[in-house]
C-alpha positions, 0 to 999 in steps of 0.5 A: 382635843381639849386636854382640859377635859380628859378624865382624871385618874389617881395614883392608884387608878393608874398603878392597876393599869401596869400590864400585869393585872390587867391588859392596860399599860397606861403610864403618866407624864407630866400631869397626862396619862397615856395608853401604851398598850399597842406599843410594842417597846412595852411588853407586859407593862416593861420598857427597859428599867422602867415599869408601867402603871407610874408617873415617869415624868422624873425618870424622863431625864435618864431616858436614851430619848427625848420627851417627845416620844410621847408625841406618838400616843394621844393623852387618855387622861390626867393625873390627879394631883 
């Protein structure tokens, strides 16, 4: 998959994909955004603290677990700087 080549997304195209206006629970980190909508540590756009349709790049060093929880779930697009 070239990553260079994936759709990009704004902050604002990605804030409506939270779980709860729409079925989307997309969330961006570091400059990816991934669907976690068959995840099921996401229900209705929630994982613990942390809400869905934002960046949780900064939040990353908080977390119980290490970044590459994302390794699961493949890149669906970038996010717009």
């Amino acid at each position: 998959m070239n990553l260079e080549n994936l759709p990009l997304y704004t902050r604002q195209q990605l804030a409506l994909r939270n779980g709860q206006d729409r079925p989307e629970i997309w969330c961006a980190y570091q400059g990816f955004i991934y669907d976690l909508s068959h995840s099921r540590l996401w229900h209705k756009g929630r994982h613990y603290v942390h809400w869905a349709g934002q960046d949780l790049t900064a939040e990353m060093a908080d977390a119980p677990h290490t970044p590459y929880v994302f390794d699961k779930f493949e890149p669906i697009g970038r996010l717009q700087a």
